[in-house]
Residue frames as qw, qx, qy, qz and C-alpha x, y, z in Angstrom:
[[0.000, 0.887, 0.462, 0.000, 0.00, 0.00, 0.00],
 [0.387, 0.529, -0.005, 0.756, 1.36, 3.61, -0.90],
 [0.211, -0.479, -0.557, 0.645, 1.20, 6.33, 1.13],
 [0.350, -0.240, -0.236, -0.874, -1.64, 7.68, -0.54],
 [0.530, -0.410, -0.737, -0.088, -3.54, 5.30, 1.82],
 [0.364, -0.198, -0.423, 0.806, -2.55, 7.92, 4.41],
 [0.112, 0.888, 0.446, -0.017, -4.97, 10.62, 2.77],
 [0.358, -0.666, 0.016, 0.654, -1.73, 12.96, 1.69],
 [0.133, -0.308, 0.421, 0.843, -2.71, 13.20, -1.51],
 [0.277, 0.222, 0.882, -0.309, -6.34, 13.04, -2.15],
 [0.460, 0.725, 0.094, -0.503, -6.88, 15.66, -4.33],
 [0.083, 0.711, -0.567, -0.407, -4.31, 14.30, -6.67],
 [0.148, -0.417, 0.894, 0.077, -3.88, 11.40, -9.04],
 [0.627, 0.011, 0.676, -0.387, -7.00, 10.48, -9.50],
 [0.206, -0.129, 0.669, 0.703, -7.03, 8.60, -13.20],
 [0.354, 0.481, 0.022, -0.802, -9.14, 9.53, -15.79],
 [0.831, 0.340, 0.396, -0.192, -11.37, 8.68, -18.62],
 [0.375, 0.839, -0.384, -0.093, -8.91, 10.09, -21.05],
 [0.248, -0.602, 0.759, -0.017, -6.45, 7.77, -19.44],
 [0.661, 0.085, 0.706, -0.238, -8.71, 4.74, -19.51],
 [0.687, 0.692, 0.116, -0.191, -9.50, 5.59, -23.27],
 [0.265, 0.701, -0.631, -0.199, -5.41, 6.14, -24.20],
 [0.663, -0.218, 0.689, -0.194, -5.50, 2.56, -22.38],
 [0.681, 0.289, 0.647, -0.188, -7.77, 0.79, -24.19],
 [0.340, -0.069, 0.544, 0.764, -7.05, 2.50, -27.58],
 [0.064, 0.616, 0.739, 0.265, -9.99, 4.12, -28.25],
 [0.115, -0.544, -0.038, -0.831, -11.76, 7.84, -28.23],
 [0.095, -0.027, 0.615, -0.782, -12.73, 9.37, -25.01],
 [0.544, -0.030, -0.093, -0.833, -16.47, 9.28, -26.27],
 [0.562, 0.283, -0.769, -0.112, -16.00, 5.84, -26.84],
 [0.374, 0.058, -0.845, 0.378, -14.90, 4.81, -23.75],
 [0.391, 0.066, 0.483, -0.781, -17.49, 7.00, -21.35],
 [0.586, 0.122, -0.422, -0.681, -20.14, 5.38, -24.01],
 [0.516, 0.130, -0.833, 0.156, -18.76, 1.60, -23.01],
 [0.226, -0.139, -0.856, 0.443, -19.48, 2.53, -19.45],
 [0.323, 0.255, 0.359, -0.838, -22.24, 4.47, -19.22],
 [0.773, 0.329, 0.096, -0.534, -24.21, 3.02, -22.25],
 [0.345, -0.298, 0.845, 0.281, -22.35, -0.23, -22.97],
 [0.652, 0.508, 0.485, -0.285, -25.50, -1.07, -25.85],
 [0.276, 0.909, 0.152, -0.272, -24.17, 1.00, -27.69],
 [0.170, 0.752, -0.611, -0.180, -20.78, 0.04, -28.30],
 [0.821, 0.256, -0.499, -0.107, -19.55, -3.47, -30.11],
 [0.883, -0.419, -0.192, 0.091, -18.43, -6.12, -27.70],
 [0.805, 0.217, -0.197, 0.516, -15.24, -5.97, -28.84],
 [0.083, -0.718, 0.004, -0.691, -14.86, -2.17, -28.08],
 [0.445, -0.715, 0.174, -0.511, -16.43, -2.76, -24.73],
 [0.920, -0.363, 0.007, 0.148, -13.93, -5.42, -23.50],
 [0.560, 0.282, -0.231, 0.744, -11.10, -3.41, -24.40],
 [0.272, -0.666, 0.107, -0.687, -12.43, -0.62, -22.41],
 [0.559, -0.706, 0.227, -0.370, -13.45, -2.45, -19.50],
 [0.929, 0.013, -0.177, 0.325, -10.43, -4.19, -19.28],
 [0.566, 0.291, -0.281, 0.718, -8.67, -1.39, -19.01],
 [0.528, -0.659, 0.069, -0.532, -11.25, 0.22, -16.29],
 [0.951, -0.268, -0.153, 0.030, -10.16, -3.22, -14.45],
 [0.818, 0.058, -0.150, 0.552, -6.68, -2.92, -15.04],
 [0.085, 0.559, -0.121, 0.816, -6.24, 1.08, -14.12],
 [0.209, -0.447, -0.715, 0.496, -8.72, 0.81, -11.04],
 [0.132, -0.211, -0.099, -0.964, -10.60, 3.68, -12.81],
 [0.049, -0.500, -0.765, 0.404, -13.63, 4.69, -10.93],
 [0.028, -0.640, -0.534, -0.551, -16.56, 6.69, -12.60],
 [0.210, -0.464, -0.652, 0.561, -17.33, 9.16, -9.95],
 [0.044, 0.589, 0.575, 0.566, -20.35, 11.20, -10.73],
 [0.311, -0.924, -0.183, 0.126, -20.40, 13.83, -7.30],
 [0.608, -0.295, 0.242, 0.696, -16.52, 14.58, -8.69],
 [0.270, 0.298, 0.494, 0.771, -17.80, 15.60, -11.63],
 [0.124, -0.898, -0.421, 0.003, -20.63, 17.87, -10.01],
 [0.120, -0.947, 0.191, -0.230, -18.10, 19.95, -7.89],
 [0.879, 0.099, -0.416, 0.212, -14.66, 18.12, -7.77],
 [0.171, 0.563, -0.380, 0.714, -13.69, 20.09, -5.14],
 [0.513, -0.479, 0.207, -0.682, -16.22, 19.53, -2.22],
 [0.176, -0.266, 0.850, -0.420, -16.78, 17.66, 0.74],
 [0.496, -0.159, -0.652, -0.550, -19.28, 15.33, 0.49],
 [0.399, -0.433, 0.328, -0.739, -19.65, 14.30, 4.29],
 [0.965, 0.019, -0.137, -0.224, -20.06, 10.82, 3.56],
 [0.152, -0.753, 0.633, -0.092, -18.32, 7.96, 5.24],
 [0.769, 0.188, -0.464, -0.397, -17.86, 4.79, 3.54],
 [0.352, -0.510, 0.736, -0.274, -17.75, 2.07, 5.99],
 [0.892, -0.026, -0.281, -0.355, -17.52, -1.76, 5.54],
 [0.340, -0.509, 0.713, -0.343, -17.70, -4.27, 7.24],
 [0.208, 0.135, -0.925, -0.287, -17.93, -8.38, 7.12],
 [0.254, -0.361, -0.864, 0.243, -21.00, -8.91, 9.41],
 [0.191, -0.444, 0.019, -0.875, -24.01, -6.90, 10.39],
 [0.763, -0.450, -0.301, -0.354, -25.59, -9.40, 12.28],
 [0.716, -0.085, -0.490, 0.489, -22.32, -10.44, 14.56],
 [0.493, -0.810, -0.179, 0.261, -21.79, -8.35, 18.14],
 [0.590, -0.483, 0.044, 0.645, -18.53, -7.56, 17.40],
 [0.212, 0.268, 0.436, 0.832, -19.46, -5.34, 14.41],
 [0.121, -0.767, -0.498, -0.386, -21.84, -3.80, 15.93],
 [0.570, -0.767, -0.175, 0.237, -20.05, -2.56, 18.35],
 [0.385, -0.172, 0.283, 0.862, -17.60, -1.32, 16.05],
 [0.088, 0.500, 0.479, 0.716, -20.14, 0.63, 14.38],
 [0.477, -0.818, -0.317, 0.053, -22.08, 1.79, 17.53],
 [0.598, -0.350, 0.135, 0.708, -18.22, 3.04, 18.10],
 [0.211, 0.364, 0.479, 0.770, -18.17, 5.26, 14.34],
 [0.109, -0.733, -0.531, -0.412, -21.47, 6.41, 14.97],
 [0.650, -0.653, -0.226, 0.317, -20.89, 7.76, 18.07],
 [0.407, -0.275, 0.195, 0.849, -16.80, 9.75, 17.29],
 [0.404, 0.115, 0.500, 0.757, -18.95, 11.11, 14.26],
 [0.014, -0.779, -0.617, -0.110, -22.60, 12.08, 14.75],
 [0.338, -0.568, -0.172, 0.731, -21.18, 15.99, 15.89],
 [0.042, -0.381, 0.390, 0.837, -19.93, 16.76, 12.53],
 [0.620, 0.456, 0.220, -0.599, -22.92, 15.42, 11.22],
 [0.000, -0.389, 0.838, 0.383, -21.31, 12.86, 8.93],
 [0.908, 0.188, -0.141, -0.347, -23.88, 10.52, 6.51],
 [0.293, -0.396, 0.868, 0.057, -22.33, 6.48, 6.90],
 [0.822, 0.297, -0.326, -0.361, -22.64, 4.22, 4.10],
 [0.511, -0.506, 0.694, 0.001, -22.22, 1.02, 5.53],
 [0.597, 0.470, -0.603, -0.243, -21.55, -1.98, 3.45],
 [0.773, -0.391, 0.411, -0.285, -21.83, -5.55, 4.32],
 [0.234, 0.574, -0.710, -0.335, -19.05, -7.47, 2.66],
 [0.912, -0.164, 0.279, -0.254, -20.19, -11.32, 4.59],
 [0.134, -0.692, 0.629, 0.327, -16.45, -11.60, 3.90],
 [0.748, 0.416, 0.434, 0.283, -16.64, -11.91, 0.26],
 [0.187, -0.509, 0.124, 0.831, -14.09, -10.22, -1.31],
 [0.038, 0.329, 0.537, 0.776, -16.00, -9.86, -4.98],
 [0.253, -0.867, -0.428, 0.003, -19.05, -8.12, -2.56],
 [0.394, -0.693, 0.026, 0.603, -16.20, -5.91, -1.31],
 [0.403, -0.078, 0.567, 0.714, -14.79, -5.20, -4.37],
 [0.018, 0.690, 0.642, 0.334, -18.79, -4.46, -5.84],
 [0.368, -0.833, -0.378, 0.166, -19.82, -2.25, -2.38],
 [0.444, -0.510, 0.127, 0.726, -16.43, -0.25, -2.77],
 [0.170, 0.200, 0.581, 0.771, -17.04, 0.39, -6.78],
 [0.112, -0.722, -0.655, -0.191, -20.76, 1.77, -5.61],
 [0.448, -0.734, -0.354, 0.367, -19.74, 3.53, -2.57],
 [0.332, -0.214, 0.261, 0.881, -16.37, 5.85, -4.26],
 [0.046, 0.512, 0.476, 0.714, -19.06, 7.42, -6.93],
 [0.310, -0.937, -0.160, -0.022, -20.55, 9.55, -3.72],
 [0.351, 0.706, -0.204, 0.580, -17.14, 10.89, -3.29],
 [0.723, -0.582, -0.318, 0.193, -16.83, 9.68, 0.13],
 [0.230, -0.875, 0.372, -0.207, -14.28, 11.88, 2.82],
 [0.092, -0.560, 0.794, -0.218, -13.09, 9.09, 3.81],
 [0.803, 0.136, -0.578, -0.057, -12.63, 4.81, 4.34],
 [0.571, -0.449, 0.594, -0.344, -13.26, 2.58, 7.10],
 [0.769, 0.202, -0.477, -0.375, -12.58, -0.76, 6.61],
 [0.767, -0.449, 0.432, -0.151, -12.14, -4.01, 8.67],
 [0.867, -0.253, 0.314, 0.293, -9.00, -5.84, 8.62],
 [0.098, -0.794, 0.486, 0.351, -5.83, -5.17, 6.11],
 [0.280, 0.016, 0.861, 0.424, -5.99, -8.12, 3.36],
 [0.439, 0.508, 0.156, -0.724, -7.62, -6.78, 0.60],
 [0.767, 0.527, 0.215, 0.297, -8.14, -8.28, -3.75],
 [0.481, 0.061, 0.337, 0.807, -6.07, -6.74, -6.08],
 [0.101, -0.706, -0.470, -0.519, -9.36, -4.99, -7.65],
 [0.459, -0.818, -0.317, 0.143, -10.11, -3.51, -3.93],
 [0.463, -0.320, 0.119, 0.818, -6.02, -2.61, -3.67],
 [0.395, 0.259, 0.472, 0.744, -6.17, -0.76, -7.09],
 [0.041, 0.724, 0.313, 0.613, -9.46, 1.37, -6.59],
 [0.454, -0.828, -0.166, 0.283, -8.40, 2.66, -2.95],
 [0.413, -0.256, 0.264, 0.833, -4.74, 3.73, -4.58],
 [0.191, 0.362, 0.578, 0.705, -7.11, 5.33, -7.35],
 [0.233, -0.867, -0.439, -0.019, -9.50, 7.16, -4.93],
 [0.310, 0.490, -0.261, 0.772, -7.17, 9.13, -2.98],
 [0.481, -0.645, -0.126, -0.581, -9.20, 8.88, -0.56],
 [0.059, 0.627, -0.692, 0.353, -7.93, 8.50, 3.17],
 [0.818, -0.195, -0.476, -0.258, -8.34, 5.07, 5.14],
 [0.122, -0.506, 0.793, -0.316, -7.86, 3.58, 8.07],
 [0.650, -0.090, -0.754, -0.035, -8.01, -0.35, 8.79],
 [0.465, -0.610, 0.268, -0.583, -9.58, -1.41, 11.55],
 [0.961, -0.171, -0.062, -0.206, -9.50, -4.46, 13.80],
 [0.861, -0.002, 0.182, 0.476, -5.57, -5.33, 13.29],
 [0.150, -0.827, 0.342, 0.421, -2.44, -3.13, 13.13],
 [0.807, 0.536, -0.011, 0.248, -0.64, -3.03, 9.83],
 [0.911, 0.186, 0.028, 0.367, 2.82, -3.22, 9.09],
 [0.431, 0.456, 0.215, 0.748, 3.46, -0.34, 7.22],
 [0.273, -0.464, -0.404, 0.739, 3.79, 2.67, 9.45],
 [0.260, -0.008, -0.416, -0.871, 1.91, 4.90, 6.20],
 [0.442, -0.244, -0.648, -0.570, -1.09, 3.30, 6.63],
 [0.453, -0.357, 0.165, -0.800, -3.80, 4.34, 9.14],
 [0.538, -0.231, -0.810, 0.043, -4.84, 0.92, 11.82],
 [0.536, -0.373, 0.471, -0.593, -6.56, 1.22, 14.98],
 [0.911, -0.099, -0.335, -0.221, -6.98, -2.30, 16.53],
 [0.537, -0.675, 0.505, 0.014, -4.69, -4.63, 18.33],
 [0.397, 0.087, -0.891, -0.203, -2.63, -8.36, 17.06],
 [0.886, 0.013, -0.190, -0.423, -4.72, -10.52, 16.51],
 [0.734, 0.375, -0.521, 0.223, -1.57, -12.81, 16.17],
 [0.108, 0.287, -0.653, 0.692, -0.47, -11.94, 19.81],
 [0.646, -0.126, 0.093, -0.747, -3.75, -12.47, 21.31],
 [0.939, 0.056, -0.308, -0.146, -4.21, -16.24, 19.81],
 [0.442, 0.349, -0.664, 0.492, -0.20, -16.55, 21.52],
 [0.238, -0.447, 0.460, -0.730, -1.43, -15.16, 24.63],
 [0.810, -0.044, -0.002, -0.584, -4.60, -17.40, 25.02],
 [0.882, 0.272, -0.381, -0.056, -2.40, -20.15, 24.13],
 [0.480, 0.345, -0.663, 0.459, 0.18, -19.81, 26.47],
 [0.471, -0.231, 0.375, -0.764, -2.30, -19.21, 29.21],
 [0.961, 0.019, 0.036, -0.274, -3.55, -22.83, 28.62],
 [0.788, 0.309, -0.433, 0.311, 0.00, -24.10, 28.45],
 [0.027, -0.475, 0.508, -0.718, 0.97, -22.30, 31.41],
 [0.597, -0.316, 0.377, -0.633, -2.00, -23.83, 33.30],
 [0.319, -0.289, 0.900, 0.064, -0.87, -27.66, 32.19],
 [0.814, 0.412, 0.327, -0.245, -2.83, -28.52, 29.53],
 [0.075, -0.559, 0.657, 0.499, -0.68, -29.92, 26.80],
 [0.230, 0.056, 0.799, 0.553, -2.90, -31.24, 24.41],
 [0.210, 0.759, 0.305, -0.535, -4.89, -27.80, 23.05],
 [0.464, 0.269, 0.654, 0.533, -6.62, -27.69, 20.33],
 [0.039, 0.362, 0.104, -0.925, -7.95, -25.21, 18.29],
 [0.313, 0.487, 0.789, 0.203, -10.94, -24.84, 16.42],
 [0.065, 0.383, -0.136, -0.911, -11.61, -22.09, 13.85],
 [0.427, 0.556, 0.713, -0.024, -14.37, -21.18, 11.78],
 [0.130, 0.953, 0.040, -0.270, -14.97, -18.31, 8.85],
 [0.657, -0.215, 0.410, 0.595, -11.00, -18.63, 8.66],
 [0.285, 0.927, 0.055, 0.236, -11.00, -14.89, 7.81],
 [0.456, 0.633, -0.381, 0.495, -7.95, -12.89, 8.15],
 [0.287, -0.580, 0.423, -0.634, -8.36, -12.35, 11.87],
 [0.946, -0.178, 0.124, -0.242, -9.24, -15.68, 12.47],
 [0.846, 0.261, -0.202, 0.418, -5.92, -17.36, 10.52],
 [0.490, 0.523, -0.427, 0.552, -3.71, -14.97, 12.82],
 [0.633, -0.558, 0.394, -0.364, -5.28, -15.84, 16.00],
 [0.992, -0.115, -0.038, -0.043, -4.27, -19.35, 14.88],
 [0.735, 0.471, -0.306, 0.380, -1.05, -18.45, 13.74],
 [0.317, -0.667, 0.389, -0.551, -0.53, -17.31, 17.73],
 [0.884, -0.277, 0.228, -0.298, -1.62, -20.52, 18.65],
 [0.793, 0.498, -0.217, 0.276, 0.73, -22.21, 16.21],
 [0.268, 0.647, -0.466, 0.541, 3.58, -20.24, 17.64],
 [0.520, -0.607, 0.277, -0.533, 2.93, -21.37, 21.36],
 [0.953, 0.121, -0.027, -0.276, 2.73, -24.17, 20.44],
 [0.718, 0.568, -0.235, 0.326, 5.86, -24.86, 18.84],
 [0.067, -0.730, 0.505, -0.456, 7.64, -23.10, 21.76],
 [0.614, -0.423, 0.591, -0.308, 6.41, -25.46, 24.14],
 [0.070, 0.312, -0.939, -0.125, 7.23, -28.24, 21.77],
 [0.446, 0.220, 0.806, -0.322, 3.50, -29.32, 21.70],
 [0.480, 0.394, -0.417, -0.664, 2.70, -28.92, 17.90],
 [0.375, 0.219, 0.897, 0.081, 0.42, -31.59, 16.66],
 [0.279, 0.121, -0.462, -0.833, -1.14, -30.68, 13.16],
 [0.247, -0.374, -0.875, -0.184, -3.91, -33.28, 14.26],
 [0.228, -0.559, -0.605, 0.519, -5.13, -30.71, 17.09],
 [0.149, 0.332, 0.057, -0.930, -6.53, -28.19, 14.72],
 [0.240, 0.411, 0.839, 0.263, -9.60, -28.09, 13.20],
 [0.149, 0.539, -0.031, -0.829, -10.66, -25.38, 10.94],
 [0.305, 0.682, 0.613, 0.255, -14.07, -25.00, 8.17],
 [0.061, 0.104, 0.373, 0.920, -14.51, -22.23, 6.23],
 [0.192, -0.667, -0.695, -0.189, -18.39, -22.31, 7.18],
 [0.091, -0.616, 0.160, -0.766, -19.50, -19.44, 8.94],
 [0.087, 0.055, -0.841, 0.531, -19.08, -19.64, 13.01],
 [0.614, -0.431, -0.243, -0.615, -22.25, -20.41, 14.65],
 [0.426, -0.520, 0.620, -0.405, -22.71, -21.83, 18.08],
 [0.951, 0.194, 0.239, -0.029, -24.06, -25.64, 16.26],
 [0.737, 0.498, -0.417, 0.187, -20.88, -25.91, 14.46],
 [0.117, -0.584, 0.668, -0.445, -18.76, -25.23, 17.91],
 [0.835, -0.139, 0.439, -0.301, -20.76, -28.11, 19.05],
 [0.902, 0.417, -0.021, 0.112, -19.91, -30.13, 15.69],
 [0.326, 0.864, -0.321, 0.209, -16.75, -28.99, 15.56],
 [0.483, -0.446, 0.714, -0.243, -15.73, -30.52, 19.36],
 [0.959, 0.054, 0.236, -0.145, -17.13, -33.71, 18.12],
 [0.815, 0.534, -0.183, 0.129, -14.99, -33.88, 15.43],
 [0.059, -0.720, 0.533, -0.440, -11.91, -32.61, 17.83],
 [0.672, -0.425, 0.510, -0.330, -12.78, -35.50, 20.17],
 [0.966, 0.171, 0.192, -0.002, -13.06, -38.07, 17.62],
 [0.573, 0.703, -0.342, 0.248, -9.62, -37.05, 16.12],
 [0.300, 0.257, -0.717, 0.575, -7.59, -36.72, 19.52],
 [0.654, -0.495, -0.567, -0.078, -9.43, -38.15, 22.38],
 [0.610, -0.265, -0.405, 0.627, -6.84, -37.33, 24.70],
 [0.142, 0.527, 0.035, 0.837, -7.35, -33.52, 24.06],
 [0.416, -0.588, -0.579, 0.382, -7.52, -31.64, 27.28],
 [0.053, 0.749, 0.124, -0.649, -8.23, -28.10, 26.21],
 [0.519, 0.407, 0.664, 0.352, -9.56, -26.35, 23.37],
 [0.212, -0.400, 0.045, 0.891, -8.76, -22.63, 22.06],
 [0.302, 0.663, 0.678, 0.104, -12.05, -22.06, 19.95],
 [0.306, 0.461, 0.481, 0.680, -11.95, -19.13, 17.32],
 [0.223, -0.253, 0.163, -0.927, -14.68, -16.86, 19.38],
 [0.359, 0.092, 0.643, -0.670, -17.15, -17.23, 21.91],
 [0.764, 0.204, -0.018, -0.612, -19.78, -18.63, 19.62],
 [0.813, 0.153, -0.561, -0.016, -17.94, -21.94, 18.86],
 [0.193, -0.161, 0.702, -0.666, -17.28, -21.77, 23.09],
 [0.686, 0.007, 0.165, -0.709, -20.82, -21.75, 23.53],
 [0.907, 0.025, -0.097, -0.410, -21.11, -24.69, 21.68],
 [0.637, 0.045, -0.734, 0.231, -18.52, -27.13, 22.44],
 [0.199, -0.209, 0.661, -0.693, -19.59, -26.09, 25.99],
 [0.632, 0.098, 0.042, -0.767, -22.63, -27.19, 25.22],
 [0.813, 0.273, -0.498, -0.125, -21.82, -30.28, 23.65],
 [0.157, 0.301, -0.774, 0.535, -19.67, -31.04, 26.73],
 [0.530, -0.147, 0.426, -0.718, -22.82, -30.59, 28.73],
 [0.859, 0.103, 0.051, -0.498, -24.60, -33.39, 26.58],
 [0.810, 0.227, -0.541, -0.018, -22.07, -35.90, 26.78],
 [0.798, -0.581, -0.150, 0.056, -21.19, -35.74, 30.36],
 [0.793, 0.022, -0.270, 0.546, -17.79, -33.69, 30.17],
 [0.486, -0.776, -0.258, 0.308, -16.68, -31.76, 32.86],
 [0.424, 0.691, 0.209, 0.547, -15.88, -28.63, 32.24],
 [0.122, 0.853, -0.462, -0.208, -12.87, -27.59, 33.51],
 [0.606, -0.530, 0.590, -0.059, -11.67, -30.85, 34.89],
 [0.793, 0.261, 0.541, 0.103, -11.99, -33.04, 31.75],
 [0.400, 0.631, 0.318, 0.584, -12.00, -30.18, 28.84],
 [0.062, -0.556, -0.181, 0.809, -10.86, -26.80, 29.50],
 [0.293, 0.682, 0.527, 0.415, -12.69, -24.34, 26.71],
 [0.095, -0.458, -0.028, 0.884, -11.56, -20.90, 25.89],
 [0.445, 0.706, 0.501, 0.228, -13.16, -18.50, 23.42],
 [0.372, -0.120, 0.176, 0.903, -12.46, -15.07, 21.81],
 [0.016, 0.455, 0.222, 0.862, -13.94, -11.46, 21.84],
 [0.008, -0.114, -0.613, 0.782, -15.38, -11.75, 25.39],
 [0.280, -0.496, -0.472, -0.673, -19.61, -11.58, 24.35],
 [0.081, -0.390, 0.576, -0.714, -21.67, -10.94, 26.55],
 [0.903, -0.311, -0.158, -0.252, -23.71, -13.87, 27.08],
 [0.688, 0.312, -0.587, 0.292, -19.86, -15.14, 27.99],
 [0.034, -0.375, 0.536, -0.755, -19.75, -14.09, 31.15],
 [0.677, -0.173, 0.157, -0.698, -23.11, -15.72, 32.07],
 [0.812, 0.243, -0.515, -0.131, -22.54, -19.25, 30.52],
 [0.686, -0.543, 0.425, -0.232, -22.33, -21.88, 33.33],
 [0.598, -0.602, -0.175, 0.500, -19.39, -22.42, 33.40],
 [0.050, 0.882, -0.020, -0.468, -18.45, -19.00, 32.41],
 [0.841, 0.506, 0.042, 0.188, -16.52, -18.62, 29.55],
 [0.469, -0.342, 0.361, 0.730, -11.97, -17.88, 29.48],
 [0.610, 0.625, 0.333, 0.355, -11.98, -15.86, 26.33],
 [0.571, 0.129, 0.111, 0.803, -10.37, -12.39, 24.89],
 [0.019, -0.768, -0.256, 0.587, -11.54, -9.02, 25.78],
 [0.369, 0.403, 0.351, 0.760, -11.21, -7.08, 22.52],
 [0.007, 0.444, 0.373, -0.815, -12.18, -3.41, 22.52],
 [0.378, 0.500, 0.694, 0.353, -14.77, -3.13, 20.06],
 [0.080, 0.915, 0.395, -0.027, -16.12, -0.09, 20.35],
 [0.362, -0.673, 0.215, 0.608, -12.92, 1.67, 20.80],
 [0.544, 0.032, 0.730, 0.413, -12.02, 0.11, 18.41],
 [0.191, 0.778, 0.560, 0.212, -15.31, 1.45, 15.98],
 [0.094, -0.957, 0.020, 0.272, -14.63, 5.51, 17.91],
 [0.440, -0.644, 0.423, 0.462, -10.74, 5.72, 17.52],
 [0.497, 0.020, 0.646, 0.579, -10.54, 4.49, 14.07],
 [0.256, 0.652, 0.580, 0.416, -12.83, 7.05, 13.23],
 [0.352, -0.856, 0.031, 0.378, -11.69, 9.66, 15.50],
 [0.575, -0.316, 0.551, 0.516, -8.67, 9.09, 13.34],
 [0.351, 0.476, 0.643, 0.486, -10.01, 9.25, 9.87],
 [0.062, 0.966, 0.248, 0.046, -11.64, 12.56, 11.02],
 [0.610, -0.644, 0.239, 0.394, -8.38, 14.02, 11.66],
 [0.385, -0.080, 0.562, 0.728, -6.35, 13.01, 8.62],
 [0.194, 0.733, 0.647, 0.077, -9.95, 14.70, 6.79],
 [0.004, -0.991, -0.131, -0.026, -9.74, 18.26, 8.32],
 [0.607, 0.654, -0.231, 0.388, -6.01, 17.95, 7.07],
 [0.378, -0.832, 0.368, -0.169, -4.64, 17.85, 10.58],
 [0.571, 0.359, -0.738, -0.005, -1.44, 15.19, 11.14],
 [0.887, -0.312, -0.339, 0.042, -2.15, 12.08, 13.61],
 [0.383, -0.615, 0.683, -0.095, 0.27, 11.86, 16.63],
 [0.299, -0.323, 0.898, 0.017, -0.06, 8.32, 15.48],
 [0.389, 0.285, -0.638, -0.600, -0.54, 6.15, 12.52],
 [0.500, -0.147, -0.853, 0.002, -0.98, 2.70, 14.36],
 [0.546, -0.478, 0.272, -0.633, -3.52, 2.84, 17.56],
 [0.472, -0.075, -0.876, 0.069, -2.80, -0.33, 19.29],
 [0.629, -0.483, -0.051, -0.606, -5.85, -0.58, 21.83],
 [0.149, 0.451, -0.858, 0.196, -4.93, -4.10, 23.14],
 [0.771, -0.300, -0.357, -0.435, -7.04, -6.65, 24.82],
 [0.483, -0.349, 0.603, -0.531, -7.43, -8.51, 28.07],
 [0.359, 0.089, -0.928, -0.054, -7.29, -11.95, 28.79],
 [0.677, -0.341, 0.105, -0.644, -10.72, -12.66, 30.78],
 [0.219, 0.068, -0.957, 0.180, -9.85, -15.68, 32.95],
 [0.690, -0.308, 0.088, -0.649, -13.18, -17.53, 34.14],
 [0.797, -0.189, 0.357, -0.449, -14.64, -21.08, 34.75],
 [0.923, 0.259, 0.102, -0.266, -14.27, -22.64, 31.86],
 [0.848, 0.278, -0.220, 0.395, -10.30, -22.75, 31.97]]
């Protein structure tokens, strides 16, 4: 990512139809024709053109062309989940740092798919947004191409990036899954598994914590993980243990993705008669709040969601009214919630 992802050059750079037309080899009429009345032009025509919309990252943007100068007040926010807690509470967060200045918020539900991201981001840039929230820091190509083409500033949320140019508010993920892990090695369990679900970005570097604990303590076993791509729900955590049990019987703690695949291998414990710690310990991640209630309570991660949702838009307003951050990366951190269940 450049450090136009920073928002220091936003008026600048952005590429044109003229550009898209020298591209493609064709007249400027041509090409606006392709995208605005593709009928009208021969296939051929319009697959050179919108090949080279594809390949440029050109973005029509039809409040640029009104008044290419103004603010539009709009903040484009997406996110992978509208229906999960922990997005709402990052958004309850946004709403909240912004409602003052009277900002409009165009959220976007991606249901981490990046060709939905990739759609919701190509809709959202034609309002001429101020600014880009987004959740997490692995993006397509397509997605890469039309943020470097917007100019418009961003900050990732959820996970700290790399690159000190580019705007994060969040914590590691990757440290987090370590912690959790060594907190179940520390307390003598030494065969903990893990069970992921979704096995989105934030999910593969809670594992890759776990991984790494592992390995220190010399207890890597590639049979003690078990990770679907389904989306998490508390009935897979339940399915999920099964399968965990039937693979390594002997397992004596399990480091479950987030509190919804807790829930259910607690559950599932309950209906098969294991004891929970003394048999199975069970941790989860993001700390919900049924977690705290769940008999036996739930071990899991504290995250700060909401902060998480304010600060990263506190931020974004900032780099907006051209002022400079004290600080690119906001590392919030998180909190290991020891309870019952380990």
């Amino acid at each position: 990512m450049t450090k136009t992802r920073t928002g220091k050059s936003r008026a600048s750079g952005r590429i044109t139809l003229a550009a898209v037309a020298q591209h493609a080899g064709v007249a400027t009429m041509t090409a606006s024709r392709a995208i605005s009345q593709p009928e009208l032009v021969s296939p051929e025509l319009r697959g050179r053109v919108e090949r080279s919309v594809a390949e440029l990252g050109y973005l029509p943007n039809r409040a640029a062309r009104a008044l290419a100068s103004a603010h539009s007040n709009v903040i484009v926010v997406l996110v992978p989940s509208l229906s999960n807690a922990v997005f709402t509470a990052v958004l309850a967060g946004i709403q909240d740092a912004l409602d003052a200045d009277d900002y409009q918020l165009l959220i976007g539900n991606t249901r981490y798919s990046d060709a939905k991201e990739e759609k919701l981001l190509g809709i959202y840039l034609q309002s001429n947004p101020d600014g880009i929230l987004l959740c997490g820091l692995s993006h397509s190509e397509r997605v890469e191409k039309m943020l470097v083409s917007s100019r418009v500033p961003i900050v990732s949320m959820m996970d700290l990036a790399g690159d000190p140019d580019q705007l994060s508010v969040g914590f590691s993920q990757f440290d987090a899954g370590h912690a959790m892990t060594r907190y179940l090695i520390d307390k003598g369990h030494t065969r903990i598994g893990f069970i992921g679900a979704q096995l989105d970005e934030r999910t593969l570097r809670r594992a890759g914590g776990y991984r790494k604990a592992m390995d220190e303590a010399g207890l890597a076993d590639p049979r003690l993980q078990v990770m679907v791509g389904d989306p998490s729900t508390i009935t897979l955590g339940a399915e999920l243990l099964g399968r965990m049990l039937a693979r390594v019987p002997d397992c004596d703690a399990i480091f479950c993705c987030n509190d919804d695949l807790a829930h259910g291998a607690i559950y599932q414990c309950q209906r098969r008669g294991i004891r929970v710690p003394e048999q199975l310990a069970i941790c989860g991640f993001n700390d919900l709040p049924a977690s705290a209630w769940m008999n036996p309570s739930v071990t899991t991660i504290g995250t700060p969601r909401y902060r998480i949702g304010f600060e990263s838009a506190m931020l974004l307003r900032s780099v907006i009214k051209g002022e400079t951050p004290a600080a690119t990366q906001i590392d919030l951190g998180f909190t290991l919630m020891a309870r019952e269940s380990a």
